[in-house]
C-alpha positions as CSV (number, residue, x, y, z in Angstrom):
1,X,0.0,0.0,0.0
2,X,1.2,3.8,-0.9
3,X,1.4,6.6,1.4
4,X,-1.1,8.5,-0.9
5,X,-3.6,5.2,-0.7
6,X,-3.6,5.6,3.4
7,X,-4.3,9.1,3.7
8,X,-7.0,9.4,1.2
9,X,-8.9,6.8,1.7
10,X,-11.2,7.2,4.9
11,X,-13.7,4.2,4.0
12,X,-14.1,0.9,6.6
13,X,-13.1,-1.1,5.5
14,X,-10.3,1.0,4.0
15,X,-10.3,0.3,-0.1
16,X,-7.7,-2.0,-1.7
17,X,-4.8,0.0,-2.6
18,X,-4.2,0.3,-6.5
19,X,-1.4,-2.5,-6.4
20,X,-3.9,-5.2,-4.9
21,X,-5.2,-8.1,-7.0
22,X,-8.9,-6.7,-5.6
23,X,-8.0,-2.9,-6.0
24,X,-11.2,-2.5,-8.9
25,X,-13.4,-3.0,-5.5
26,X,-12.7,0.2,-4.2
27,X,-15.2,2.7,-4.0
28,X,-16.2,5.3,-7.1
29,X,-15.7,8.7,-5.6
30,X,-16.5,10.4,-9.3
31,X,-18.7,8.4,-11.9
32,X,-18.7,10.2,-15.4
33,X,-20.9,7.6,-17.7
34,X,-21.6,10.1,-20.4
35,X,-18.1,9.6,-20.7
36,X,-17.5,6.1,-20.2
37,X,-15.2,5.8,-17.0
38,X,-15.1,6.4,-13.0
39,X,-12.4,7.6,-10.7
40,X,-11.9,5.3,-7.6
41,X,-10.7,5.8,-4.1
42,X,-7.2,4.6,-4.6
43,X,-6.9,6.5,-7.6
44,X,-7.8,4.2,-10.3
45,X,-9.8,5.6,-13.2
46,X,-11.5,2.8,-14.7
47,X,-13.2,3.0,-18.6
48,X,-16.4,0.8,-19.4
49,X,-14.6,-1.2,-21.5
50,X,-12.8,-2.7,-18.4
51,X,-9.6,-0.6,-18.8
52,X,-7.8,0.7,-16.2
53,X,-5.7,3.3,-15.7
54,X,-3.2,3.3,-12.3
55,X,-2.0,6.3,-10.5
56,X,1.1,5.4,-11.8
57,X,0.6,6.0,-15.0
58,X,0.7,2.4,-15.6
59,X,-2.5,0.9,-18.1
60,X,-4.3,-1.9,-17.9
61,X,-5.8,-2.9,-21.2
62,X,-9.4,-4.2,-21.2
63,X,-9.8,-7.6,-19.4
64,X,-13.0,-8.5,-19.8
65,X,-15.4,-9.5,-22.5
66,X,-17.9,-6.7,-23.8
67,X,-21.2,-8.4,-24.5
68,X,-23.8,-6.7,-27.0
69,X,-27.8,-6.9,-26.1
C-alpha cells in the first residue's frame, strides 16, 4: 500500500490500494458515464470497456469481454 492510498482513503473497511489483485473494488468517488469511465478511491480511473488506468501511470488494457444486447 502507498502513502497516498492511506491518507486518502477514509472508507471501513479501507479500499484496496491500487497494487492489490482486488483494488477495482474500491469505492467510485467520481462516476462520469456520459463519458465512459469512474475515478476510484485509490486512484484508479477505470473505462467501461474494463480498462484501467493506475496512478502510476501504468495501463491496464481491457480484461474482460464486452457483451452486446
Amino acid at each position: 500500500m502507498n502513502a497516498q492510498h492511506d491518507i486518502s482513503c477514509t472508507h471501513e473497511p479501507e479500499c484496496p490500494a491500487p497494487d492489490d489483485l482486488d483494488r477495482e473494488a474500491a469505492r467510485i468517488v467520481a462516476n462520469h458515464p456520459e463519458q465512459g469511465w469512474s475515478l476510484l478511491c485509490n486512484g484508479i480511473v477505470i473505462f467501461e470497456d474494463t480498462g484501467e488506468l493506475l496512478p502510476d501511470g501504468r495501463v491496464i488494457a481491457p480484461h474482460r469481454p464486452i457483451t452486446t444486447a
